[in-house]
C-alpha positions as CSV (number, residue, x, y, z in Angstrom):
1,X,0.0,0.0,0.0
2,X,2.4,2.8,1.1
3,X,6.0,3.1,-0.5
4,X,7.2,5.9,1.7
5,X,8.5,3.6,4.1
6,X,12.0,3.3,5.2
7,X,14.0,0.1,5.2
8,X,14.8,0.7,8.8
9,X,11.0,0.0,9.6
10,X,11.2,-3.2,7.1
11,X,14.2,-4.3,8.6
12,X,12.9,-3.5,12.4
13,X,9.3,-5.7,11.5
14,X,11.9,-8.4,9.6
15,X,13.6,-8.9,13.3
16,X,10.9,-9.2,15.3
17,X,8.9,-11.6,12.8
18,X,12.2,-13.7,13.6
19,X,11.7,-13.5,16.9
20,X,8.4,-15.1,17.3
21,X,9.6,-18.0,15.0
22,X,12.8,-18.3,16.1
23,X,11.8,-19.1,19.9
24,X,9.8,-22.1,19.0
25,X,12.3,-23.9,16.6
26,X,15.5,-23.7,18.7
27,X,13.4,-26.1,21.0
28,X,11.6,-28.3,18.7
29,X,14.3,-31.1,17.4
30,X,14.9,-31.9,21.3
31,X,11.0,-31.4,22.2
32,X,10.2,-35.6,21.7
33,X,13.4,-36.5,23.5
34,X,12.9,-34.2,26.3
35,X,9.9,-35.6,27.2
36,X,10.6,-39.2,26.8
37,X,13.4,-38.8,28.4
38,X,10.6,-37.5,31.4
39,X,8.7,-40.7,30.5
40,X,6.1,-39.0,28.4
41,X,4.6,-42.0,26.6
42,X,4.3,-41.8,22.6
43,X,0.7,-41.2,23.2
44,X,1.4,-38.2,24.9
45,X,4.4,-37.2,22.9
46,X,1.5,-37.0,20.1
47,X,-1.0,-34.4,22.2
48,X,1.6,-32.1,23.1
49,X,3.0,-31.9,19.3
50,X,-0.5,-31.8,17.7
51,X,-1.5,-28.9,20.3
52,X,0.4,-26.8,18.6
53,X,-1.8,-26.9,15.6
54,X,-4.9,-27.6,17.5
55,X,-4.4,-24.0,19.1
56,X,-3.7,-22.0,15.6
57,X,-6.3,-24.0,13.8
58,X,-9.0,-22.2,17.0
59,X,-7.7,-19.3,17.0
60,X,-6.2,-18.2,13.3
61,X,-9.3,-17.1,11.8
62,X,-10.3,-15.4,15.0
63,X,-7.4,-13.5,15.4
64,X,-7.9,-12.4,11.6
65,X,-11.2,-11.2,11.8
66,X,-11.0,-9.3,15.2
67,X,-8.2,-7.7,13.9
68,X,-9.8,-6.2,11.2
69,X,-13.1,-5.6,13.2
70,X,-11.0,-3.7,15.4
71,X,-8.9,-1.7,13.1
72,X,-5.4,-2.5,14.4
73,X,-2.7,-4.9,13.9
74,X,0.0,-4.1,16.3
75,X,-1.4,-4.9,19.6
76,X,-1.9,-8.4,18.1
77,X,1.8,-8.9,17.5
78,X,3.3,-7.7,21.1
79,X,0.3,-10.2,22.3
80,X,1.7,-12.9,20.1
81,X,5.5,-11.9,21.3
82,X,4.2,-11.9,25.2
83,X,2.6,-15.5,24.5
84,X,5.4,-16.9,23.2
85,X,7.8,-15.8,25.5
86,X,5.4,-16.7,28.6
87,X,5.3,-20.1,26.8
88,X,9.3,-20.4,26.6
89,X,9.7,-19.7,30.2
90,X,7.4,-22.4,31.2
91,X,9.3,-24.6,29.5
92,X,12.4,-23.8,31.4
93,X,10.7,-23.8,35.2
94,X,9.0,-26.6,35.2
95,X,9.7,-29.9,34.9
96,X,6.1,-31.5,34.6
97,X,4.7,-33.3,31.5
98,X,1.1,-31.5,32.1
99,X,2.9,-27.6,32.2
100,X,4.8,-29.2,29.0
101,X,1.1,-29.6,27.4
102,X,0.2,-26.1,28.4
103,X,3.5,-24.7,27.2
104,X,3.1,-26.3,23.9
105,X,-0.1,-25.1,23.3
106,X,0.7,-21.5,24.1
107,X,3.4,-21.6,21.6
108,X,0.6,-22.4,18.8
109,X,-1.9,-19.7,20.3
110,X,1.4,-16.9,20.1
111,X,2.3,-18.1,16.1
112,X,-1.9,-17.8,15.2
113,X,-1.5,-14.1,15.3
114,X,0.9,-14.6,12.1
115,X,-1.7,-14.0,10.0
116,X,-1.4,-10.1,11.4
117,X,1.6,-9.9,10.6
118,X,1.6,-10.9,7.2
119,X,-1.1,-8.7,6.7
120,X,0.5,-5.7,8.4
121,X,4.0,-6.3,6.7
122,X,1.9,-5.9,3.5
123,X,0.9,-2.6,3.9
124,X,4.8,-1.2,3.8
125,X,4.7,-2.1,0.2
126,X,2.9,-0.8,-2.6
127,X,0.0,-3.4,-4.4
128,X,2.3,-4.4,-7.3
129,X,5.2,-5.4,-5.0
130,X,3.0,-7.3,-2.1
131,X,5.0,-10.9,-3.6
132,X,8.5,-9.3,-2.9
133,X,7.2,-8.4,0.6
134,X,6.0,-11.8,1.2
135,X,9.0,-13.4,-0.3
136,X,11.2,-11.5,2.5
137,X,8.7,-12.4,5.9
138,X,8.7,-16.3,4.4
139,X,12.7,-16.5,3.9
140,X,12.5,-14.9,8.0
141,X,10.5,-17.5,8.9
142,X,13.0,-20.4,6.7
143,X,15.9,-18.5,8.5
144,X,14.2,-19.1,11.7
145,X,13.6,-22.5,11.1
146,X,17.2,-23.1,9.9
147,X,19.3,-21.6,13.0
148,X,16.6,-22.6,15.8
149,X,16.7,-26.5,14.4
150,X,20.9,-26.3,13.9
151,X,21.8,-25.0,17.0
152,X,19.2,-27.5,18.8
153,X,21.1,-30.3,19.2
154,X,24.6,-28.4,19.5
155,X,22.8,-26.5,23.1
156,X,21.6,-29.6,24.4
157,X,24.8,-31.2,24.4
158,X,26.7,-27.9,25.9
159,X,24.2,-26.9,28.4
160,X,21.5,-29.3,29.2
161,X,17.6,-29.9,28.5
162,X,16.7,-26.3,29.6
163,X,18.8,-24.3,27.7
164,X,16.8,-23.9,24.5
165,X,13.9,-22.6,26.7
166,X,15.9,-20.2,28.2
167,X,17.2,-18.9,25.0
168,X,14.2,-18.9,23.5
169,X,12.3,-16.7,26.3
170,X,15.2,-14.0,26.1
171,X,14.7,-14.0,22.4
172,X,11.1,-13.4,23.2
173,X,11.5,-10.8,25.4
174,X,13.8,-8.6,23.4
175,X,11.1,-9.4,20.0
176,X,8.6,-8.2,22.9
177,X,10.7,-4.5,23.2
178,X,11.5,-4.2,19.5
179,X,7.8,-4.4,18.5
180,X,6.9,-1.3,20.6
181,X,8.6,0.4,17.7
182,X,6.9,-1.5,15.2
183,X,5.1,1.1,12.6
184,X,1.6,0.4,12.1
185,X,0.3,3.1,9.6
186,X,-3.4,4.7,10.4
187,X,-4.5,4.0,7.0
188,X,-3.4,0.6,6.6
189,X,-6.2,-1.2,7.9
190,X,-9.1,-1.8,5.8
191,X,-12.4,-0.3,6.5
192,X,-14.7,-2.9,5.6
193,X,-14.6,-6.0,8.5
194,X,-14.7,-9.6,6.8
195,X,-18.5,-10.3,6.5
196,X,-19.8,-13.6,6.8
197,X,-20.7,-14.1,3.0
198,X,-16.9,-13.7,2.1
199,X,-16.7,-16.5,4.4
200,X,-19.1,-18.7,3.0
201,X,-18.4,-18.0,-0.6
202,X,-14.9,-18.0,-0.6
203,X,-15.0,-21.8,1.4
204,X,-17.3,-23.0,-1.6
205,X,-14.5,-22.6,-3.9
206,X,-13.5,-25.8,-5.6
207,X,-9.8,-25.3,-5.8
208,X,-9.5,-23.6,-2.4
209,X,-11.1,-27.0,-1.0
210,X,-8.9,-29.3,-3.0
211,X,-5.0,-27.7,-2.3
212,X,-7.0,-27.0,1.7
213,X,-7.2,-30.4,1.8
214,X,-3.6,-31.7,0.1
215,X,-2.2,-28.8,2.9
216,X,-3.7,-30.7,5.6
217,X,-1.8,-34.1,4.4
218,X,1.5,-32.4,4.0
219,X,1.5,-30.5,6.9
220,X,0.7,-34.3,8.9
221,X,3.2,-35.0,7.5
222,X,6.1,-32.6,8.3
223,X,4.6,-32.7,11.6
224,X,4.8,-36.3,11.8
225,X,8.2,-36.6,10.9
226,X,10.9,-33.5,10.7
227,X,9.1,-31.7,13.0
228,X,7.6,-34.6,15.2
229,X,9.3,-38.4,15.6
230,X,12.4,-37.4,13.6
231,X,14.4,-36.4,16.4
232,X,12.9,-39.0,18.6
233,X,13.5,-41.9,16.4
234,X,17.5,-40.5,16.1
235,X,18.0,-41.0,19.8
236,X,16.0,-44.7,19.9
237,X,18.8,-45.9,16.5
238,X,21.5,-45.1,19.1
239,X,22.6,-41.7,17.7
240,X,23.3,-38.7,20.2
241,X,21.5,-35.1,20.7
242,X,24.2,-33.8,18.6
243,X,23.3,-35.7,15.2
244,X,19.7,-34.1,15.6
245,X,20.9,-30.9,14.4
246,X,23.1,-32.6,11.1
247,X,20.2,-34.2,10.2
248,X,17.9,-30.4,10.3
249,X,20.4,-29.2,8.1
250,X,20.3,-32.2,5.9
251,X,16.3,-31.5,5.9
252,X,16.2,-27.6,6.1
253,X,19.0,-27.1,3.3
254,X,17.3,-28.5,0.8
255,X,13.7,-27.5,1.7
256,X,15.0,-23.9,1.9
257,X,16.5,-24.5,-2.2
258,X,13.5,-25.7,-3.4
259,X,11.4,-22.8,-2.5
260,X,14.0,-20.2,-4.1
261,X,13.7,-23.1,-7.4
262,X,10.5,-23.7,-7.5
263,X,9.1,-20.6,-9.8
264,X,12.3,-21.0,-11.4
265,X,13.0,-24.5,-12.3
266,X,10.3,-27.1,-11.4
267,X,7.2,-25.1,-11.9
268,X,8.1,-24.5,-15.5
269,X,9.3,-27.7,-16.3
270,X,6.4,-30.0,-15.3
271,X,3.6,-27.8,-14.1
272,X,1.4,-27.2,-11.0
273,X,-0.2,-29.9,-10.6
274,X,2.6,-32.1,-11.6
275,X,4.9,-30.8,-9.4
276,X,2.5,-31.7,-6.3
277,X,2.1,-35.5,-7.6
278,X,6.1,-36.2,-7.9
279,X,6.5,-34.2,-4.9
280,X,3.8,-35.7,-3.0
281,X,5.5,-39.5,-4.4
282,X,9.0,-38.5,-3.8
283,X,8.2,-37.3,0.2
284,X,5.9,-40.9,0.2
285,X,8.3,-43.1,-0.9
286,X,11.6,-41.6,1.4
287,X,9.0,-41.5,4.4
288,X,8.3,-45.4,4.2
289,X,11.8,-46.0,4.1
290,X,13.1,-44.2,7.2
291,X,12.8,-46.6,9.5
292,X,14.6,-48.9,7.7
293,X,17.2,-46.8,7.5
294,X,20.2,-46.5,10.7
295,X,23.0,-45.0,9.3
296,X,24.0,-42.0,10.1
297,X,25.0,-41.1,6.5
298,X,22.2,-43.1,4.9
299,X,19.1,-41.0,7.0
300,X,21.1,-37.5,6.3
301,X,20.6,-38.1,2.6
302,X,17.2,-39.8,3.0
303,X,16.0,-36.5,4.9
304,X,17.7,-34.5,2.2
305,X,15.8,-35.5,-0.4
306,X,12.6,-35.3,1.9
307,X,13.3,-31.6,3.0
308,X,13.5,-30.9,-0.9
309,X,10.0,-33.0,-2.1
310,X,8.5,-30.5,0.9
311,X,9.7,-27.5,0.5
312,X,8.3,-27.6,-3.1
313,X,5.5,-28.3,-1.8
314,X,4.2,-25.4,0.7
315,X,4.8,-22.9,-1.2
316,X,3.3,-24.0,-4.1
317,X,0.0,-25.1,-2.1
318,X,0.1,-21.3,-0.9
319,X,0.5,-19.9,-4.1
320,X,-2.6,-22.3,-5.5
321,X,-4.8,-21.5,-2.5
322,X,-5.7,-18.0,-3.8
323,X,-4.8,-18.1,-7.9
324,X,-8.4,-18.9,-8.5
325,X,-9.6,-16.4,-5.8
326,X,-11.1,-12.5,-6.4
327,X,-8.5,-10.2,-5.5
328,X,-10.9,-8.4,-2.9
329,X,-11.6,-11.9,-1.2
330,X,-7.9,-13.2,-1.6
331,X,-7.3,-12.1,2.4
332,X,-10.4,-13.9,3.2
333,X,-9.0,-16.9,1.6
334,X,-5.7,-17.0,2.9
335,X,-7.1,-16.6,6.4
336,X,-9.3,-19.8,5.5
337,X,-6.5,-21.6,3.9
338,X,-4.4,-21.2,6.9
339,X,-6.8,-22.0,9.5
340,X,-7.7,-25.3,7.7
341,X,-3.9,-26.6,7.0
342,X,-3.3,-26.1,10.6
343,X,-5.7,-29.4,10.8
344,X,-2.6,-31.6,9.9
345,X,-0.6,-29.6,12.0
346,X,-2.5,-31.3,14.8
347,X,-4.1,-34.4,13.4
348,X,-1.0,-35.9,12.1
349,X,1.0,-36.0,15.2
350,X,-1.9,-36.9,17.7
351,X,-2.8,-39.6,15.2
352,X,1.4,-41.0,14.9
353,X,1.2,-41.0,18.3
354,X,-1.2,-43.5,19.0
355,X,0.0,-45.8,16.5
356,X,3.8,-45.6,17.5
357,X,2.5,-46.3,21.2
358,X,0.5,-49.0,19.9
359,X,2.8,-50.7,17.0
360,X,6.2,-48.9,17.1
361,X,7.8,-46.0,16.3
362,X,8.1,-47.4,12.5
363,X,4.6,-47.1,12.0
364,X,4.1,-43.5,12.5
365,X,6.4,-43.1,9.3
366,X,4.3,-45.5,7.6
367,X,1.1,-43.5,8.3
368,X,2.9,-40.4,7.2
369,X,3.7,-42.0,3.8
370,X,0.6,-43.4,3.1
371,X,-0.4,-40.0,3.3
372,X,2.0,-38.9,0.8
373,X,0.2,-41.4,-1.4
374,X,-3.5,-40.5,-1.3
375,X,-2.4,-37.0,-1.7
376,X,-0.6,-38.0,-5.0
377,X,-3.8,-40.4,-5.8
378,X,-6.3,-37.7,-5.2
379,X,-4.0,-35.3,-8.1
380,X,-4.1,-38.0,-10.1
381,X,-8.3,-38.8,-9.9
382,X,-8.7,-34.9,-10.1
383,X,-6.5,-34.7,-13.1
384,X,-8.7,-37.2,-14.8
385,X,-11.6,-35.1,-14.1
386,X,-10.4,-32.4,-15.7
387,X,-9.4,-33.7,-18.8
388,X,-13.1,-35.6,-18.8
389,X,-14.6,-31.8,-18.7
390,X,-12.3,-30.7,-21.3
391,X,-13.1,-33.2,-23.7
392,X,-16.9,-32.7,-23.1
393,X,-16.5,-29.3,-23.8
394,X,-14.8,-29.7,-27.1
395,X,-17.3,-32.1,-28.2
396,X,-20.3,-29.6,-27.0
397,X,-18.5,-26.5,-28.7
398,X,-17.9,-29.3,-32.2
């Protein structure tokens, strides 16, 4: 919207976006360990990750819309900020599985207000350069990602359990100061709330369903694995805290690549829809094979390859979500979009849970894979669908 704003405010938003990210993935590699090291139960293990996505799938939209009802954006993000670093602490006092719970589900309640500031991070740029601005707050929150999930395993080994916590609340509380100089301009917020018929229409959308739904398996399955059992099934082949963090890099190296490819190289090459049924296969196939796989070496490259088929996947199922959308209901949609993938987020974990409690740790990477290959299935049956209405067009119009 406004292009008289100065790179010190873009760059001063930039670092506190990375500070409500950054908080939750320096702790998450060690988060399954941690608490079976405390005798948490896979079960268990399975709540606390899927609260996380439980608590932004409740309270995304929400956020969203109250935000806009109420005309401001800025409040919303020192709340988020205060959340998480309430959350971080939590982690580092206690030492009880049920404060765990309630920490973990803080965490997902501070990263629902996102949505704010994706929206209020818009607003420093004019209309025509909104993809440049969301290019910059989604390689923050890959950065985040990157450094939190390296330096996991590294602080574990030097200073104990604890230590992520800790680091993670200071890094909340100085995010916390930074975003009192946050500029929020007066114009930027729309004047017309979200009304319920943007709601309703904009859910009717075929496309929005389909990718909604494909979201919700991919994100079950990150959750499942990198960011769920990964770290946990590390420790159980005999590897040390230390080897979590190689293998994030292994992942988080790779996924990071294949979003600054994607437009570039696989997008032209075999398509939309294309690209989500190899990557969808690809991230099936090396997800079945993990727990076969206790080498060192041998899971690095497995979870290479894994962190690639992935990262072309979530941005692509972004970009989808709203290409078929009205640009006046495209905030509406993306507010839908991400309130509905946040369903894996929770379902995928909670669900791995019960079946590696049940059958194993192995079978929560089978479940994950299998949903790699519905996802691809469903692509495939929709592509057929497609072409059927394409060729009955052509014989209507002959």
């Amino acid at each position: 919207m406004s292009t008289h704003i100065s790179n010190k405010e873009k760059y001063i938003f930039l670092l506190v976006s990375f500070m409500i990210w950054f908080p939750h993935f320096i702790y998450l590699p060690i988060l399954s360990p941690y608490m079976e090291s405390m005798g948490g139960t896979y079960v268990f293990i399975g709540i606390v990750l899927s609260s996380y996505g439980l608590m932004q799938f409740l309270f995304r939209l929400p956020i969203g819309i109250s935000s806009d009802l109420l005309k401001i954006r800025k409040p919303f993000i020192i709340l988020g900020l205060l959340i998480s670093t309430v959350s971080c602490f939590i982690f580092a006092l206690t030492d009880s599985l049920g404060w765990i719970l309630f920490a973990r589900s803080l965490a997902g309640l501070s990263v629902a207000t996102w949505v704010v500031f994706a929206v209020l991070y818009s607003i420093y740029f004019a209309d025509r350069e909104v993809h440049r601005a969301m290019s910059s707050i989604s390689f923050v929150v890959v950065l985040a990602q990157l450094l939190g999930m390296i330096f996991s395993g590294y602080v574990v080994n030097a200073w104990g359990w604890h230590a992520p916590f800790w680091i993670g609340g200071i890094v909340g509380l100085i995010g916390i100061a930074l975003a009192f100089f946050i500029y929020e301009p007066k114009e930027g917020v729309p004047k017309a709330p979200v009304r319920l018929q943007d709601l309703t229409s904009v859910m009717r959308e075929p496309q929005l369903l389909k990718i909604s739904l494909l979201s919700i398996l991919a994100h079950s399955i990150i959750f499942t694995t990198m960011f769920g059992f990964i770290p946990t099934y590390v420790t159980s082949i005999g590897l040390e805290a230390k080897d979590i963090s190689l293998i994030v890099f292994a992942f988080m190296i790779p996924h990071a690549l294949a979003t600054l490819y994607l437009g570039k190289l696989v997008v032209p090459r075999f398509g939309k829809w294309r690209s989500l049924k190899y990557a969808f296969l690809v991230t099936a196939l090396f997800t079945l094979i993990t727990p076969f796989v206790e080498s060192k070496w041998l899971l690095i490259v497995v979870q290479g390859v894994n962190g690639f088929a992935l990262g072309v996947l979530f941005p692509l199922l972004l970009g989808m979500s709203i290409e078929s959308i009205s640009h006046g209901k495209r905030a509406t949609a993306m507010g839908v979009y991400q309130a509905v993938y946040a369903i894996g987020m929770f379902l995928g974990p909670f669900l791995a849970g019960i079946l590696n409690s049940s059958f194993g740790i192995a079978t929560g990477f089978y479940f994950a894979g299998m949903l790699g290959l519905i996802a691809s299935g469903l692509i495939v049956v929709w592509g057929r669908k497609r072409s059927q209405k394409q060729v009955g067009k052509y014989q209507i119009s002959s």
